[in-house]
C-alpha positions as CSV (number, residue, x, y, z in Angstrom):
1,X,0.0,0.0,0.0
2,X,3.2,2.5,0.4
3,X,4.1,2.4,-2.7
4,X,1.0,3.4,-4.0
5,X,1.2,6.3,-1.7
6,X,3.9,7.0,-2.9
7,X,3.0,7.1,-6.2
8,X,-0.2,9.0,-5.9
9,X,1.2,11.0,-3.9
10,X,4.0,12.3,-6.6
11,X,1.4,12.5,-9.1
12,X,-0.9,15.0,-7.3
13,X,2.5,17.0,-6.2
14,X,3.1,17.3,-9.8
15,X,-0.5,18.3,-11.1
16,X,-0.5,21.2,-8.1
17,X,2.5,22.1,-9.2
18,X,1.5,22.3,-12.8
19,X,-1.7,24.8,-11.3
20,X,0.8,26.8,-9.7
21,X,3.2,26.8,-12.2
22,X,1.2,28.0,-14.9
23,X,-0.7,30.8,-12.4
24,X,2.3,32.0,-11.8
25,X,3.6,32.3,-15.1
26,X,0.9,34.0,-16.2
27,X,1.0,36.7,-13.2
28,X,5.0,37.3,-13.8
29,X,4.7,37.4,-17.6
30,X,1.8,40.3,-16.9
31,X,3.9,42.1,-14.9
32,X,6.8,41.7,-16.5
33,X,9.2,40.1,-14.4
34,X,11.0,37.7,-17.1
35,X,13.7,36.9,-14.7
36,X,11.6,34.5,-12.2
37,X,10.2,32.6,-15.5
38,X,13.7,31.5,-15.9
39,X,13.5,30.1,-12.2
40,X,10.4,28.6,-13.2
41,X,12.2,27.4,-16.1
42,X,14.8,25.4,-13.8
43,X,12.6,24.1,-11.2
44,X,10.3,22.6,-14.3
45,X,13.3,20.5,-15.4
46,X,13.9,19.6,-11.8
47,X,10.1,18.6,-12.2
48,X,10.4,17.0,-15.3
49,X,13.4,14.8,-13.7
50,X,11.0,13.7,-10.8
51,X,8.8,12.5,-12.8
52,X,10.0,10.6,-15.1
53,X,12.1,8.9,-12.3
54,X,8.5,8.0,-10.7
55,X,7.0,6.7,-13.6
56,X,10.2,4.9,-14.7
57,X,10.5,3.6,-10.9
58,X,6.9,2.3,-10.9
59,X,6.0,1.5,-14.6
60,X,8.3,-1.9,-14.1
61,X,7.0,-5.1,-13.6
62,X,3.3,-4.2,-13.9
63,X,3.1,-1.5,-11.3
64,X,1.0,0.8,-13.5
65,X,-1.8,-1.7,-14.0
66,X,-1.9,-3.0,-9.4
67,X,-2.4,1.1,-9.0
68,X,-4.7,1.3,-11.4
69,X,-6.8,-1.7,-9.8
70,X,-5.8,-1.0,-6.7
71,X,-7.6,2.7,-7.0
72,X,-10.6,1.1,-8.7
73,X,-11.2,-1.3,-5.5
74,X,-10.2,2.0,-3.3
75,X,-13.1,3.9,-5.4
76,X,-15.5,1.0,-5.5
77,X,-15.1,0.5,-1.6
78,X,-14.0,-3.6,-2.3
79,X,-10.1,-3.0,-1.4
80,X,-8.7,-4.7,1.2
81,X,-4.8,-5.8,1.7
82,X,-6.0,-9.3,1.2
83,X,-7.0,-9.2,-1.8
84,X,-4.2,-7.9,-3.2
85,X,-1.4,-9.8,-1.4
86,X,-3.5,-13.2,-2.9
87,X,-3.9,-11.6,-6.2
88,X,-1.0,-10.4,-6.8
89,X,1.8,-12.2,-4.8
């Protein structure tokens, strides 16, 4: 179940900082300020890094497809550890 954290986690760290990435963009770009879209620039790449590490890191041996199921079950309210440990073991 950690790992799944895990991944979820990174994923919705990435898609807020894809909001606030782009609000910010726009709000510098308005005003101006070219010098922090550079930052912006820099910290995207870091970003960019991080995630492909996480998708690289979790896409192997059939990760992608247990968090996928996993979230359905989560969703559907039929997850338990069990069930996955028998499944998928």
């Amino acid at each position: 179940m950690v790992p799944v954290i895990i991944y979820w986690g990174s994923v919705i760290l990435l898609a807020v900082w894809l909001v606030w990435n782009v609000l910010f963009s726009i709000k510098f770009l308005a005003s101006g300020e070219r010098g922090n879209l550079w930052g912006f620039m820099l910290l995207n790449i870091f970003a960019l890094i991080f995630g492909i590490l996480v998708q690289w890191a979790f896409a192997d041996n059939g990760f992608m497809g247990l968090c996928q199921i996993v979230l359905v079950e989560i969703l559907n309210g039929t997850f338990t550890s069990v069930n996955v440990l028998f499944v998928y073991s």
